[in-house]
C-alpha positions as CSV (number, residue, x, y, z in Angstrom):
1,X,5.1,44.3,-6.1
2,X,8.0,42.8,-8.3
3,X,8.2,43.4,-12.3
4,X,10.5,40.5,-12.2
5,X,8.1,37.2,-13.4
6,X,11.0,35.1,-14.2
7,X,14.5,34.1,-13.1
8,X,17.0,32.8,-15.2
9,X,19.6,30.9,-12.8
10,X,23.0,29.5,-14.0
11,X,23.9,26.5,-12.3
12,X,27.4,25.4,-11.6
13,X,29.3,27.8,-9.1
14,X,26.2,29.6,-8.8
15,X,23.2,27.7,-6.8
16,X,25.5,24.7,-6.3
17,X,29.1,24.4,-5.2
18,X,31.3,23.2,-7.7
19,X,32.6,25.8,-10.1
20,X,32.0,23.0,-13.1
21,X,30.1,19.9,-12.7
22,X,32.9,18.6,-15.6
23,X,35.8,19.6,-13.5
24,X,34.3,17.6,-10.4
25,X,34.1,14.7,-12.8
26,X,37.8,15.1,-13.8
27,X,38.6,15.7,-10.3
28,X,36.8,12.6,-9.4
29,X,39.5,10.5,-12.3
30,X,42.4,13.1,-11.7
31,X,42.5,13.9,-15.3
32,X,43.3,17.0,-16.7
33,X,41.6,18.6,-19.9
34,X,43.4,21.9,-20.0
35,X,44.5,21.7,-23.7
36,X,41.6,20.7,-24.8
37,X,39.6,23.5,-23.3
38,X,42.0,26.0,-24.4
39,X,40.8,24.6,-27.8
40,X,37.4,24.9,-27.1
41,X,37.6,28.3,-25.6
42,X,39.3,29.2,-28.7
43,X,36.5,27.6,-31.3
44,X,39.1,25.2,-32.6
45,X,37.0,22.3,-31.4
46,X,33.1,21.5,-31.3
47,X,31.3,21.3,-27.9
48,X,30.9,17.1,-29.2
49,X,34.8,17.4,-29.5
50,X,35.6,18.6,-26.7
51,X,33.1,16.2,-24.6
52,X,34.5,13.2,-26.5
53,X,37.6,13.9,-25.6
54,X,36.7,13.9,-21.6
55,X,35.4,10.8,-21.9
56,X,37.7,9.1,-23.5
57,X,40.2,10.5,-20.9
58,X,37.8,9.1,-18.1
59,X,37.8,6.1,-19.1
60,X,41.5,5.7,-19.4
61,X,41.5,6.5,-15.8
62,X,38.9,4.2,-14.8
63,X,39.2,0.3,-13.7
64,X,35.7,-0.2,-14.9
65,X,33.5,1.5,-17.8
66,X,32.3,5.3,-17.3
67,X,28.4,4.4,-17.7
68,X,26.1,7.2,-17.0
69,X,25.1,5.3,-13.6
70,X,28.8,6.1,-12.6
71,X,28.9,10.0,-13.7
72,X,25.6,10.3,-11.8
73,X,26.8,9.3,-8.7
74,X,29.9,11.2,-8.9
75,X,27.8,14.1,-9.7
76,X,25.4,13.3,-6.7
77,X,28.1,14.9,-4.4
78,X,27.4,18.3,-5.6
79,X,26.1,20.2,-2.7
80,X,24.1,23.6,-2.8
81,X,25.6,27.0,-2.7
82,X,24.8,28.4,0.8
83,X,21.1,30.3,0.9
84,X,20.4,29.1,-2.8
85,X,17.4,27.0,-2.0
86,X,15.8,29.9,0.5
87,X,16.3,32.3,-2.2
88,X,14.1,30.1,-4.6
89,X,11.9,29.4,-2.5
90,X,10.9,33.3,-1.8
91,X,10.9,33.7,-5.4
92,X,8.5,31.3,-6.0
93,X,6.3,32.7,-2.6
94,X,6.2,35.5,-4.3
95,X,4.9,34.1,-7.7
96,X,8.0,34.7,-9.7
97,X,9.4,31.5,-11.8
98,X,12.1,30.2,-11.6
99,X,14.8,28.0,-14.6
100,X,18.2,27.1,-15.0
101,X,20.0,27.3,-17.7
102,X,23.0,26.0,-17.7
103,X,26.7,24.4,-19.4
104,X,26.3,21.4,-17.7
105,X,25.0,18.2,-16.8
106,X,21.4,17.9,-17.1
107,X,21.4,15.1,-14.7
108,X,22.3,17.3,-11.8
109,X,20.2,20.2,-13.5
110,X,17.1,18.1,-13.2
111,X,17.8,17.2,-10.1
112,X,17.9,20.2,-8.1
113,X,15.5,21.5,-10.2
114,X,12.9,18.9,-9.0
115,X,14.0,19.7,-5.1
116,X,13.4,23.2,-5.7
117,X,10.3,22.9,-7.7
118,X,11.5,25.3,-10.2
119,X,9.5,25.5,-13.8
120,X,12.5,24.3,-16.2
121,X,16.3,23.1,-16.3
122,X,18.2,22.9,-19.8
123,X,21.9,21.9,-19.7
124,X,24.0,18.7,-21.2
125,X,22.7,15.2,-21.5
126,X,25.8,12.6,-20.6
127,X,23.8,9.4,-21.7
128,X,24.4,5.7,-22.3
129,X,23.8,4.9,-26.2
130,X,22.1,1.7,-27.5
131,X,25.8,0.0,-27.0
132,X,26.3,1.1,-23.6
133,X,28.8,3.9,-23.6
134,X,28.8,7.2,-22.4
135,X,27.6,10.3,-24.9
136,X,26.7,13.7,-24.7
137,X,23.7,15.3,-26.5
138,X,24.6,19.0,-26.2
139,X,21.5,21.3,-26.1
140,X,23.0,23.8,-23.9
141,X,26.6,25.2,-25.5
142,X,28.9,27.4,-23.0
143,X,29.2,29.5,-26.9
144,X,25.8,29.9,-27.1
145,X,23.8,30.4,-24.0
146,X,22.6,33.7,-25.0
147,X,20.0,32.3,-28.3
148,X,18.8,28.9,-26.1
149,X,17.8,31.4,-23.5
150,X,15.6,33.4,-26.1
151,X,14.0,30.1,-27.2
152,X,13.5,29.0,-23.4
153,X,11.3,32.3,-22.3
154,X,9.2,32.7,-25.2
155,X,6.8,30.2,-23.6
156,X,7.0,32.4,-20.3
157,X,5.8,35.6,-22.2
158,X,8.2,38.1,-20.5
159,X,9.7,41.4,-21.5
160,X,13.3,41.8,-20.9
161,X,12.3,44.1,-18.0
162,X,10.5,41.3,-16.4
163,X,13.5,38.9,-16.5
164,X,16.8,38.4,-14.3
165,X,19.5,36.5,-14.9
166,X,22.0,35.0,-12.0
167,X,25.4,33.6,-12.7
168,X,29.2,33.7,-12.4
169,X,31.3,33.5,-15.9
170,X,31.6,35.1,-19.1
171,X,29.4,32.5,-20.8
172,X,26.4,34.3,-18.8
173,X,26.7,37.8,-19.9
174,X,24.8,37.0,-22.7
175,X,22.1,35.7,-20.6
176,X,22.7,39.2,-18.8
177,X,22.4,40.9,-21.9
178,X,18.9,39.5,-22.2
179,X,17.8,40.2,-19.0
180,X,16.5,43.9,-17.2
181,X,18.4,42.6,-13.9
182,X,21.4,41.2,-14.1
183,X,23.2,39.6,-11.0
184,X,26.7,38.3,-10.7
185,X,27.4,35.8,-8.2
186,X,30.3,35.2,-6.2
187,X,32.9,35.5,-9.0
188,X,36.4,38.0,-9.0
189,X,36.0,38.0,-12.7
190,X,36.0,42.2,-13.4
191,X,34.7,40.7,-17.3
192,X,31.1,39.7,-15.7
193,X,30.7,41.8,-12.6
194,X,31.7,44.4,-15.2
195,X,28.5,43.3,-17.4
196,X,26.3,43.1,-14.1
197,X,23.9,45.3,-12.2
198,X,24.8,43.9,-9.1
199,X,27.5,41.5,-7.5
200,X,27.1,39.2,-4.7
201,X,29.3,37.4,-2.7
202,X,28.4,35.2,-0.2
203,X,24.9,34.0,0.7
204,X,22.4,33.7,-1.9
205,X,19.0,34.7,0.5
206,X,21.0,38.5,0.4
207,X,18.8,38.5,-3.3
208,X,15.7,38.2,-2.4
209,X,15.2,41.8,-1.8
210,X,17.0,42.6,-4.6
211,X,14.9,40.7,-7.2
212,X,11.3,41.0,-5.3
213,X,12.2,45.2,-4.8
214,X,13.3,45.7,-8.4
């Protein structure tokens, strides 16, 4: 029988394909934040900054207004990472729950978390506001994954032996560092397989053993 009673899953370029549900939005316009996200990467800029800015640049791209109805059909286009919902699945067969927790875009977060039937998703509201425009409510901040994951397990009840965490940048290895199993996922980045107790490439089922063995 597992000791692992909960999983904490990143989501973008971990259970679902894009590597950053932002970049497939600026892929979708052609824009290009790179300066800006140097900035933010940096601390020079606030997560509210730095979202501001992408929408501003959307819209300048855009022959009519970037309205969350528009962002959330872009976003629809996001497909699964390959063995992703199998893997959740066993987890949950074998009464282990499952959350995400992620840097982006709690539309897409809810989403698959309501196909998969997982317990929780916490990532980035992109919102219309009482006028109409597009706005972000940040809850989950790429600089500060490591304290919203404290707050989200407390209600679970679990000891950091009874946790794992999945994901693919350096903005997880906090949530690694909280975690008694730690599992990189299909990354070349030596900073978090470096921080990991295991790294994957490829299908996602290859875990179940992993987590159910551990």
């Amino acid at each position: 029988m597992t000791q692992i009673k909960l999983v904490v899953f990143d989501m973008d370029g971990t259970i679902i394909e894009p590597r950053s549900s932002w970049a497939m939005i600026h892929d979708h316009f052609g824009t290009d934040n790179t300066e800006m996200l140097k900035l933010y990467i940096n601390h020079k800029i606030s997560d509210k900054e730095f979202v501001k800015a992408d929408i501003e640049l959307w819209n300048s791209k855009s022959d009519k207004p970037v309205d969350e109805k528009y962002i959330n059909s872009i976003l629809d286009k996001a497909k699964p990472r390959k063995g992703a919902e199998e893997l959740i699945t066993s987890l949950h067969n074998n009464n282990i729950k499952t959350i995400i927790l992620s840097g982006g875009i709690q539309y897409l977060a809810d989403k698959w978390a309501k196909k998969w039937n997982m317990s929780e998703a916490l990532a980035n509201d992109l919102i219309d506001d009482s006028d109409g425009n597009l706005t972000a409510i940040i809850k989950s901040s790429g600089h500060n994954k490591g304290p919203v994951m404290e707050k989200m397990i407390e209600k679970y009840n679990c000891k950091k032996n009874e946790i794992a965490a999945v994901g693919d940048t350096i903005v997880d290895i906090p949530t690694f560092e909280r975690a008694g199993l730690s599992i990189a996922v299909n990354t070349d980045d030596e900073r978090v397989i470096s921080k990991a107790n295991y790294h994957l490439k490829g299908d996602l089922t290859e875990l179940k053993k992993l987590i159910i063995n551990w």
